[in-house]
Each structure stands twice: as C-alpha cells, then as structure tokens.
N, C-alpha and C positions, 0 to 999 in steps of 0.2 A: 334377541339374538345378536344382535349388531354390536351393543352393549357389553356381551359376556365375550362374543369371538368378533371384532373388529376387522373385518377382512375384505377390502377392497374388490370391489365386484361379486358382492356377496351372496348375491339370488343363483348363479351358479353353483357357485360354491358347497353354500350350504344344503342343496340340492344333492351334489355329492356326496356330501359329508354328510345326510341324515336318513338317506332315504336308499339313492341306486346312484351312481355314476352317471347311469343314460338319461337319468332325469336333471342333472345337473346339466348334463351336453344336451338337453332339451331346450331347457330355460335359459340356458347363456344366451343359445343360438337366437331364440324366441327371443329375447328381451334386446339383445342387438340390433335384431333386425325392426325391432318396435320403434326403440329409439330415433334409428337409421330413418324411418319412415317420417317418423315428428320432424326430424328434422326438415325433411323433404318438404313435408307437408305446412311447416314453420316460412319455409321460403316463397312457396307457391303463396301461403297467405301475406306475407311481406310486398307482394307486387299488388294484390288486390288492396291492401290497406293504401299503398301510395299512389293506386291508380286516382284514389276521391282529389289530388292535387295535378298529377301528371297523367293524361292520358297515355293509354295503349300506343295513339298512334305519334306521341311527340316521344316516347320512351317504351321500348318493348319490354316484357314482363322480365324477360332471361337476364337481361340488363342489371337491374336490382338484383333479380338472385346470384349473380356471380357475384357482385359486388359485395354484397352478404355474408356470402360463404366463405370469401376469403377474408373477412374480418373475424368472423368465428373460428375459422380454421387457425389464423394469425394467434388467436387471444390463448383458444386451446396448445397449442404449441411450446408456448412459452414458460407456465410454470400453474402448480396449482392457485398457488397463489394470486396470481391473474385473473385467472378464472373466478376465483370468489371474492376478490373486491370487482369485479366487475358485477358480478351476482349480487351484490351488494348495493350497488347503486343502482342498478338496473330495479331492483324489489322497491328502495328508497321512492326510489319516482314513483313506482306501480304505487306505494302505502299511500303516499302522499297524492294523488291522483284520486282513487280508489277515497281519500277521508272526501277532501272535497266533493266528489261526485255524489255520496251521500246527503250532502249538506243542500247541495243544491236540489240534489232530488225531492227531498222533505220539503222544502221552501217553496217550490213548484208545484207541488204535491196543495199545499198549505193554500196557496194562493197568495203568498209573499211577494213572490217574483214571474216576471215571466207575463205576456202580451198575449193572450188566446189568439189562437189562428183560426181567421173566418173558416167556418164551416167544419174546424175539427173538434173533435172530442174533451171532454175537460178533463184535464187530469185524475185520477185517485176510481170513485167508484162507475163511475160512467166510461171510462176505459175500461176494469176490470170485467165489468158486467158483459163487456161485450163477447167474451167468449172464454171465460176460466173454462183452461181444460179443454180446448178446441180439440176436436176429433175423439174427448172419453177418452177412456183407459188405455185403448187399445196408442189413442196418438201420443196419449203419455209415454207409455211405455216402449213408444218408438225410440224416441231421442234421449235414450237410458245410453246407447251407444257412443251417442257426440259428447253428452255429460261427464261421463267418466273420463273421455279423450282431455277433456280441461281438467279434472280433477288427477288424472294419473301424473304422477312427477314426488310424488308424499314419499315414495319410499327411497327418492333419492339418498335420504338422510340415510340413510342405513345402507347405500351403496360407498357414498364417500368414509362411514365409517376408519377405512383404512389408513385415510389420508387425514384424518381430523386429530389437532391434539386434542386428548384428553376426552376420547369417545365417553367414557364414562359418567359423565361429567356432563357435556355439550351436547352427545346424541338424546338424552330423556329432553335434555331441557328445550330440545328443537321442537321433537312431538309435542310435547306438553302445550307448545304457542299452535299447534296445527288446528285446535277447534276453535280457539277465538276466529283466527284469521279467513276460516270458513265462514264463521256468522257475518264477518265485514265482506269479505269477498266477494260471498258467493250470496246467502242469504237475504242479506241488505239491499245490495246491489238487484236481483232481480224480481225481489220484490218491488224496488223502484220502479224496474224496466217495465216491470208487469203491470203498474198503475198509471203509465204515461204513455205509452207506445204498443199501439194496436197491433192486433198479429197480423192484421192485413196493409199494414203502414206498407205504401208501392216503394219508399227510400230503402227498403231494407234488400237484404240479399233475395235473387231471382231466379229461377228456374232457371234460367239460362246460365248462370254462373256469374252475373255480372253486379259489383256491391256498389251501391249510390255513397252508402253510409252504412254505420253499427247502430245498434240502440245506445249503445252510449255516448256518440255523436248525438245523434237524434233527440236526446233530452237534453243536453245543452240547446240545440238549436230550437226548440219545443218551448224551452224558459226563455229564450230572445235573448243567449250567451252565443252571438255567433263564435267570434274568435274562442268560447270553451269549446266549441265543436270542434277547431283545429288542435287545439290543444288535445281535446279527448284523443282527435285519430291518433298525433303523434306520440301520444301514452299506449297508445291499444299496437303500432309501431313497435315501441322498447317491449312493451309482452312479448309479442311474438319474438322479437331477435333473444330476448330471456328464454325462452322456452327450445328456439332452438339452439343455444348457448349450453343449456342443459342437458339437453338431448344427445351433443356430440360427447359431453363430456361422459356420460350416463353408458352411453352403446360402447363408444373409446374402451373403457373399465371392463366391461361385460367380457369384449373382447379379448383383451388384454389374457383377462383371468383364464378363457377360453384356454390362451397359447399354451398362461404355464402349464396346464395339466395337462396338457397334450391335443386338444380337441380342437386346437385352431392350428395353421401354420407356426413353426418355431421360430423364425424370423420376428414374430409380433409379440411376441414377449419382450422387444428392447424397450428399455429406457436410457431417456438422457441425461443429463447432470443434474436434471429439476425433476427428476421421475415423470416425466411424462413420457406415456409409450407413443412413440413419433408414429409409427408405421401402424398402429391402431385407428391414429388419429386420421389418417390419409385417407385408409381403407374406408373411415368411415362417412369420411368430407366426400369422396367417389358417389357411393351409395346418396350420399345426399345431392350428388348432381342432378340425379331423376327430375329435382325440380326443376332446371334448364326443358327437358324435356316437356313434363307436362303444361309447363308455363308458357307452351308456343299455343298462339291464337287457332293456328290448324289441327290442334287435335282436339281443344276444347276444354279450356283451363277447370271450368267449373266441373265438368264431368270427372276428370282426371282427379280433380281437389278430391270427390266424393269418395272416389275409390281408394285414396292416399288413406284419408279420414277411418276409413274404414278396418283397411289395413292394420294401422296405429293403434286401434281403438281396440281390436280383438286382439290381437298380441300383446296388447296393454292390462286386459282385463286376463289373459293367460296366467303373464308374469305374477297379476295379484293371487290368482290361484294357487300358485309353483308355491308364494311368499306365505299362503295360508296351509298350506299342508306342509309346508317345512316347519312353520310355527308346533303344529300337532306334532309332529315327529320329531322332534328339538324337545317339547317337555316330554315324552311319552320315555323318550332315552332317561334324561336329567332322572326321570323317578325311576325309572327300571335299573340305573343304575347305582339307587342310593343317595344323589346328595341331597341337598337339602335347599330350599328356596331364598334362603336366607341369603344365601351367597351367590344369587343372582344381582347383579348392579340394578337391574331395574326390573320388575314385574307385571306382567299383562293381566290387568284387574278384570279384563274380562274371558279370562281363560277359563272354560273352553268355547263360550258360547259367542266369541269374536270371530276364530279362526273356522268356526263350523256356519256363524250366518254369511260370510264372508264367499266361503265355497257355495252356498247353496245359492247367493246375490249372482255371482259371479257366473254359475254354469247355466243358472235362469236366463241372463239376458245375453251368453254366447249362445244357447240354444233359439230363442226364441224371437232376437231382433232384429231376424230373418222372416218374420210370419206374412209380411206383405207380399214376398215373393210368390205365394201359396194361393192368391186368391185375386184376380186367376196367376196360371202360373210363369212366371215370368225368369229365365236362364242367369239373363243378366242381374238381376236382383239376386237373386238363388248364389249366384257366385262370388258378387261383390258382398254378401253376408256370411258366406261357408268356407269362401275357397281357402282358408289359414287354419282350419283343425285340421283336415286330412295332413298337412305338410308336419302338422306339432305329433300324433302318431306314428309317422312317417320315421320322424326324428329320433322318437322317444325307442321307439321299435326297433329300427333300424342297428342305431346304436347297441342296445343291447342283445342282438344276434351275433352282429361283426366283431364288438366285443368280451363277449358274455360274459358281461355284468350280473353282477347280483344282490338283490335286495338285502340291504345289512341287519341285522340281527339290532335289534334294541340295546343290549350288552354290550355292542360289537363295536358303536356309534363313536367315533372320533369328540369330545367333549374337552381336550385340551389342547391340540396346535393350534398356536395361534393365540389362544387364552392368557389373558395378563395376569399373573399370577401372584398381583399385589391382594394384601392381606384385608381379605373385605369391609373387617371392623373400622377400618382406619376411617376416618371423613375424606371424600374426596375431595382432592388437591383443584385448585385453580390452573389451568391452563399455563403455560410456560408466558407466553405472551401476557396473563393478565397480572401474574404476579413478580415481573420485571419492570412494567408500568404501568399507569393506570392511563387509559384514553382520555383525549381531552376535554375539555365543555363539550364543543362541538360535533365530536363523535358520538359522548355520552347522551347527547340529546335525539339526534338521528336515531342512533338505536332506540331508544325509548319509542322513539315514533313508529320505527320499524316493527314494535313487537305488537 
C-alpha cells in the first residue's frame, strides 16, 4: 500500500480511503495516541536505565526526562532530515552493539571466556534447564503483550512513506532487511539471554519497579566484561531514546494527517519551511510529559511503567489490525475494480493468508492477555488490560453517527490520489541523492554493517 499510494500518515489515511472515514478517524486517533504513550513510556524507561549509574536520590527521575524530551522535541523540530540521520546512527550503534553481544554470548556460552561465579549456574544447558517456559502456556502467552510493545515500530516504513524519496524503490527494500534483522535482534539475542540468565537472576527488574540491571548488562558481567556491562546499559540508553525519537515522529505524522482531513484541530495541519508540522510536534512532546508525572517516586514509577506499557501495547497491536484489514480491503477494491497485479510496485506474497493470521494473532492476544484478571478477579488488572477497546468503539461509533459516514463500496474506493503515475514497465530509478553521488568508503561500510 505504502508503495503504490505514498501518503504520509498512512494507517489513517488509508483507513479512510478503503474502508469508512470513521475508521480512518479511529486509527489516526488510536495510533497517536499509541505512539504518544511509547513515547512516555520511552522516558519513564530512560530514568530506570540511568538509575544503574545515578541514583534516585543524587538525581530525580523527572530530571532525565525533561532533559530528554527536549532533545527529542529539539531534533524533531528541525527537519526530516534530522530526524533520519540521527536514526541512523542511533540503529548504527544498536547493529554494532547488538553484533558484539552475540559474539560474546556464544563465547560464554562456549566456555571461551568468562570466570564462573561461585555458586551460580553454568551457562548454556544447566541455565535453560532450569525452567524453559516458567509458568507453561498460559506464562507464555502472558508477555505476548510486552513482546509486541518491542516489536511494534515495523510499520513506521510505510508511515514515512510520504517523506521518503523514491518510496518505490526504498520502501520494499526496507521490509525485505526486516526478517534478517529479527533473527539477529531478537532471535539471537534471546536465545543467548535464555542460556546465561536465570528467570529468577535477583539483578533483574522487581516487583517493586526497581532495575539492578538488564539481561544484557547481566551477560557481560556473567563473562567477567565488567566495563561491557557499562557499555551494554549505555547501548540499551540509545534504544530507548531511538524509540522514542520514533515514536514522536510516528504519532507528530498521525496527527498531522488527522488535521488535513478534518478530524483533528486545523491549526495542526501547519508546516514549516522543512515540512515539519510544528504544532503536531508539541502536542505530541505534551502528551509525552506524563512521564514527568509517572517518573515521581510518590506515585510509583514501576507501577505507572506497567500501565504506560500496557497502554502502548494494545493500541499498538490495534493500529496492526486497522493495517491488516486495510491490506484486505486495498486488494478486494484493486480486483473489483479490474486492474491488474502487475502494476503494483511491490506484492504481498502472502496474500491472503498474512493479513487474515495477522487479524486472528492480533484480536487473540487483545482478548485474552487479560485472562489473569479472571482468576480470581481482580478490577485493577481487568482495566490495566481492557480499559483502550471500549474507547477504540467509542471512537470508531462515535464518529460515524456525528458524522454519518459510510462504508464505501469496492468500485467506489479512491485507487488513484496520491498514486504516482510513472509507467510501471520502466526499472526503477535510484533515489535523487544516490544518483548525484555515490557515499563514501565510510558510509558505504556502515551501511553494509547496518543491513
């Protein structure tokens, strides 16, 4: 979709555009407010990361997160441009971090490196042994909620579409590196954590809210790399400000798209001489103060984190729903109205059976990653898990009474504003920036490292 209509704040958009109006004013609202939250929730974990160096009581938490917010807020402001070489080196560090951590995990793993610690566990089968799968199916399928909250950010690519040159081009070729970089990410990485660090390791995060360390702190200092354990936090540091860097500019776009069509204030439709929508970005740097808020010792950082987390996390997995039944209704039009596949820039190889496991993953774990509330029954659980679908009906309903809207007709479906109507046979072109020059060693090497 992103690929054939290039349209900056897209999950709105084509909400609009393929389905009902009210559902597009669903999912802007929803995927703003998602973002909005990461953000928050981005800063709240910014103070717990730099508490392992600075305590609470030589540094209050609020302290970082202003300080934070107005670097993000600063960076966003400025131009897109800004924003994606800073994304740029901010991931650089993450790849580069993220190879090493592997290298050292196997070697630890291996028995290469690394001083056994009297009395603990030995790395590899006598860790994992110790509890694959703690709690069964049911603890699995708890933290189906937190998992996704790290994984949600993939469809940025096709949110920036608008601003990207040569969407054509760049956006296939973004996805296309999205499965490698899972298997090193995510894959890799915790099967390491899973062979070196106990689920009941006491350094790790606490009931109470309070973090010693990460696991991947933990396996540095586990291999007898203290200073890689510094090194690890201030890598896990740049994730989080990455993420919320992404987050403001993600919700910022949502918004934005919101104004033009009418469904947000029309004041927030401006942009400034770098297209960036100023008064979006504000709105959204506000909403991200909350972590000022929750990051005061007196309400209870950890608690407040949970309910952030949660927040993020269903609104997160919404937006992928909005993004999966707009997929369905995007080809349902494309063939009811004749053309032909050919002349899509890029093709979803697993159509239909992506955008239908997608919806079925997706309404599974909003329904049901609430089920511990249930037994017995507990209010506060029940609401920190439910309380963001009554408000997405709300919205969704809402809207389309006050405005009555109506479901579009397959024939009816908008398939060209906004469509680039270069002539598909052509090969596509290089990017303006790659075919005026070529980047240096230097760059050409980083990138290689980055993919």
């Amino acid at each position: 979709m992103a690929t054939y209509l290039p349209i900056t704040g897209s999950i709105n958009a084509y909400g609009s555009r393929f389905f009902d109006p009210a559902l597009g004013f669903m999912l802007g609202w929803v995927y703003w407010f998602s973002w909005s939250v990461t953000l928050a929730t981005e800063l709240v974990a910014s103070s717990l990361i730099l508490s392992y160096w600075v305590s609470e009581a030589q540094c209050p938490g609020w302290v970082w997160a202003l300080v934070f917010i107005v670097i993000l807020t600063t960076l966003n402001m400025t131009s897109v441009r800004a924003y994606g070489e800073t994304e740029y080196w901010l991931s650089l560090i993450k790849v580069l971090a993220v190879f090493v951590f592997v290298i050292v995990g196997f070697l630890y793993i291996g028995g290469a490196i690394g001083t056994p610690i009297e009395g603990a566990l030995k790395p590899g089968p006598e860790v994992f042994d110790l509890g694959p799968f703690h709690g069964g199916f049911m603890g699995l399928f708890s933290i189906f909620l937190n998992a996704g909250f790290s994984f949600q950010g993939a469809e940025l690519v096709g949110i920036a579409a608008g601003e990207t040159k040569n969407p054509r081009k760049n956006v296939p070729r973004a996805i296309r590196q999205v499965f490698w970089r899972i298997i090193m990410f995510y894959v890799l990485t915790i099967l390491i954590i899973g062979m070196t660090i106990p689920y009941n390791d006491p350094e790790l995060a606490n009931k109470d809210g309070s973090v010693k360390s990460s696991p991947f702190t933990r396996v540095f200092i586990q291999a007898g790399i203290t200073v890689g354990g510094d090194i690890m936090n201030a890598v896990i540091l740049v994730a989080v400000l990455s993420a919320g860097n992404s987050g403001l500019y993600a919700s910022s776009r949502a918004l934005h798209t919101l104004s033009k069509e009418g469904n947000a204030p029309q004041f927030l439709s401006y942009v400034n001489r770098f297209g960036v929508p100023v008064y979006c970005v504000l709105a959204t740097a506000l909403v991200g103060c909350m972590a000022f808020i929750v990051s005061l010792p007196q309400i209870g950082k950890g608690e407040a984190y949970n309910w952030l987390l949660a927040l993020a996390s269903t609104t997160g997995f919404i937006a992928w729903l909005g993004i999966a039944f707009c997929h369905i209704r995007f080809r349902m039009a494309y063939n009811a109205q004749g053309r032909s596949l050919n002349d899509l820039p890029f093709v979803s190889r697993l159509y239909p059976f992506g955008p239908i496991y997608t919806i079925v993953v997706c309404v599974t774990i909003l329904l049901g990653q609430g089920y511990r509330a249930f037994a017995p029954f507990s209010l506060k659980a029940f609401l920190s898990a439910y309380v963001t679908l009554p408000f997405v009906f709300i919205l969704y309903f809402g809207n389309k009474f006050w405005c009555r809207t109506k479901i579009l007709r397959l024939v009816d479906v908008d398939l060209d504003t906004g469509r680039s109507f270069i002539d598909m046979t052509m090969p596509v072109p290089d990017s303006a920036s790659e075919t005026e020059k070529k980047p240096n060693i230097f760059r050409r090497a980083t990138a290689a490292l980055s993919r």
